[in-house]
N, CA, C and O of each residue as an XYZ file, in Angstrom:
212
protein
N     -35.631    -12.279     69.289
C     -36.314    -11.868     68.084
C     -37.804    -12.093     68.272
O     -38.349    -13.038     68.844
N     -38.280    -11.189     67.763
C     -39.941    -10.735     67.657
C     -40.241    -11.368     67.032
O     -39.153    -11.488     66.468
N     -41.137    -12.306     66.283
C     -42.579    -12.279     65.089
C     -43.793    -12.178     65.483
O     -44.122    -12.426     66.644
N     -44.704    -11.760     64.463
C     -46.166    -11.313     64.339
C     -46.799    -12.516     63.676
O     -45.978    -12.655     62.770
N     -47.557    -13.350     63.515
C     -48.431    -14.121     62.792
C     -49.040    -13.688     62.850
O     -49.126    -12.912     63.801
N     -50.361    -13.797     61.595
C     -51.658    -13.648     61.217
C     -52.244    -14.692     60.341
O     -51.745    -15.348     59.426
N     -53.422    -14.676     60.852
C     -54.037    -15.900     59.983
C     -54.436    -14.946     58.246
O     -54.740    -13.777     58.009
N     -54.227    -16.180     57.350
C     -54.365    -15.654     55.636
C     -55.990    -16.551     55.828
O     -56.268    -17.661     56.282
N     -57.061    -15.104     55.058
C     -58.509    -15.370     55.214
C     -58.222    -15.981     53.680
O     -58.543    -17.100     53.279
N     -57.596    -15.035     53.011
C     -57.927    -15.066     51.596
C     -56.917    -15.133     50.221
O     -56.061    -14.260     50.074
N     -57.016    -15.798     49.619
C     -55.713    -15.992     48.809
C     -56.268    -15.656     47.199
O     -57.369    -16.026     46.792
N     -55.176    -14.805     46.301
C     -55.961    -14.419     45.341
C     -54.744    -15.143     43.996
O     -53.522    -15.046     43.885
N     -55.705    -15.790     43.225
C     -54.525    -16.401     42.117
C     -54.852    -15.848     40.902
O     -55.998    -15.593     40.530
N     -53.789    -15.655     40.257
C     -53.639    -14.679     38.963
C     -53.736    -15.993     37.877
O     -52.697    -16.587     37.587
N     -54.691    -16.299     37.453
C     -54.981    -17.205     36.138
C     -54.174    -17.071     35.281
O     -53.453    -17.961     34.831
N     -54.205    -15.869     34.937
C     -53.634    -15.446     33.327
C     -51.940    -15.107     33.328
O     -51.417    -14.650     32.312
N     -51.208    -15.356     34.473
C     -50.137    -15.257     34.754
C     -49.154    -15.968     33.335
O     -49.332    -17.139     32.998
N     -48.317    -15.219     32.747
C     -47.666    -15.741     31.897
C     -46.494    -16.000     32.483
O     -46.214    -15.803     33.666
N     -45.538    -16.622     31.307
C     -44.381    -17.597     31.450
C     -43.171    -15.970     32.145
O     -42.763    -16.053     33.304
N     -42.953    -15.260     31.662
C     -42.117    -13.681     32.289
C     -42.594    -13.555     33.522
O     -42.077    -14.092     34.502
N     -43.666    -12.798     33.549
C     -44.384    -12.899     34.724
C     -44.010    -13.692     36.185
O     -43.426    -13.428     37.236
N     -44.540    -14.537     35.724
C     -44.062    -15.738     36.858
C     -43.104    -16.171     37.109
O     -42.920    -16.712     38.199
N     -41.695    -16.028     35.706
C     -40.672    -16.083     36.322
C     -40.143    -14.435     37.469
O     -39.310    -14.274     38.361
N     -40.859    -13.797     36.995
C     -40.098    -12.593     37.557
C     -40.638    -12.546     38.803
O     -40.124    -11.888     39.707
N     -41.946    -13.391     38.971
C     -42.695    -13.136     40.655
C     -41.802    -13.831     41.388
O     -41.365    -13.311     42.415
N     -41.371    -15.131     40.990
C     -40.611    -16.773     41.456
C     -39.123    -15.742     42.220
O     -38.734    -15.743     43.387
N     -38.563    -14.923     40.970
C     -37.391    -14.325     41.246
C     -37.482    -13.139     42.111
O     -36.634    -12.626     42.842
N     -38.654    -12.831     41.872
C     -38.721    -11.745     43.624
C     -38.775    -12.170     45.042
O     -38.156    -11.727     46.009
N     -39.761    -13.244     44.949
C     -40.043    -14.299     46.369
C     -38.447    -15.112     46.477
O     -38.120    -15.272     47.653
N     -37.757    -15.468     45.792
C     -37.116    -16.355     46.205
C     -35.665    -15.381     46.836
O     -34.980    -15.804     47.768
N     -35.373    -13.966     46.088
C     -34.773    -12.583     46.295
C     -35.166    -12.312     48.094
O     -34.459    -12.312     49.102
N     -36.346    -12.140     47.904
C     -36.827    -11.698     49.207
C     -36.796    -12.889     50.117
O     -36.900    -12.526     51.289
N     -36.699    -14.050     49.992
C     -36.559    -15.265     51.107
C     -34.972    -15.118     51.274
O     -34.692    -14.743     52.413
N     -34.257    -15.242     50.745
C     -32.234    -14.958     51.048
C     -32.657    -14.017     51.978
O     -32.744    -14.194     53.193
N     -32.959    -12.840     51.250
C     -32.525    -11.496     51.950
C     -33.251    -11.587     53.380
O     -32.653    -11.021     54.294
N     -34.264    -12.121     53.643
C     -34.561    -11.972     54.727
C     -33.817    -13.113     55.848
O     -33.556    -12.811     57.012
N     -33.548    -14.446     55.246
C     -33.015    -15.261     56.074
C     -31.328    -14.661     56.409
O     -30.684    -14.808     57.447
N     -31.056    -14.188     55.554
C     -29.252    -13.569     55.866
C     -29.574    -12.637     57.335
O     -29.179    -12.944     58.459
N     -30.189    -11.737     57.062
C     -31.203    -10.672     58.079
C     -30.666    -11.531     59.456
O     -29.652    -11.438     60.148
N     -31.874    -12.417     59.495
C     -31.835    -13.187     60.666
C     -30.744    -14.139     61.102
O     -30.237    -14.252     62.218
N     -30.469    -14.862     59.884
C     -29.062    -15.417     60.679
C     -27.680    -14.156     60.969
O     -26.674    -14.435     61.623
N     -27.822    -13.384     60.605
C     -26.892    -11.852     61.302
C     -26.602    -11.669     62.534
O     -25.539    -11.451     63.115
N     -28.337    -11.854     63.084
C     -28.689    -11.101     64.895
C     -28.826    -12.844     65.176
O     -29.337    -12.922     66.294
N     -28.616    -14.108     64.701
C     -28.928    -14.690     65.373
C     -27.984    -16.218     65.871
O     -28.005    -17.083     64.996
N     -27.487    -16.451     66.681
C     -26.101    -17.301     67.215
C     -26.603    -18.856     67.282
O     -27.357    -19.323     68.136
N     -26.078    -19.467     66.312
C     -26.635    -20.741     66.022
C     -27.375    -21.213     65.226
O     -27.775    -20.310     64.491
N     -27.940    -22.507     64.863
C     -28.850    -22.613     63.771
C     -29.652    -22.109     63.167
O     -30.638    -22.558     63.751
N     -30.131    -21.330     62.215
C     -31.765    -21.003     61.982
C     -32.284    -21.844     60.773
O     -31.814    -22.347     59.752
N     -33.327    -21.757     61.315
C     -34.676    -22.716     60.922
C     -35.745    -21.773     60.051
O     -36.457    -21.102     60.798
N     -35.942    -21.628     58.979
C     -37.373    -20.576     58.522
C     -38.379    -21.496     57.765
O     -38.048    -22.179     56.795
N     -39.371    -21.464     58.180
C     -40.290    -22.566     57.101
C     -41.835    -21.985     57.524
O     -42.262    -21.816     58.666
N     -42.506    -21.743     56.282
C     -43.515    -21.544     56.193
C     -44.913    -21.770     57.262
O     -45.941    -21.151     57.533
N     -44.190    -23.164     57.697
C     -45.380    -23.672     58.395
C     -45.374    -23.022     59.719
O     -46.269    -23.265     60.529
């Protein structure tokens, strides 16, 4: 398996983010973290490890 890193110059935060909102961002990121770790543990034989850092 491939990855790409890139360095993050710039990070942009939404102040005015309300209580919906943010639950519905929380419930997309956390949607899209499963779906991608299932992905990889699929093609991949043995432990996997995913962490930000």
């Amino acid at each position: 398996m491939s990855l790409r890193l890139g360095a993050v110059t710039e990070r942009t935060v939404e102040a005015d983010l309300d209580g919906p909102n943010a639950t519905a961002a929380v419930a997309a990121m956390n949607e899209f973290a499963v779906d991608l770790y299932q992905q990889v543990a699929a093609t991949e034989d043995g432990n996997v490890i995913m962490s930000p850092l």
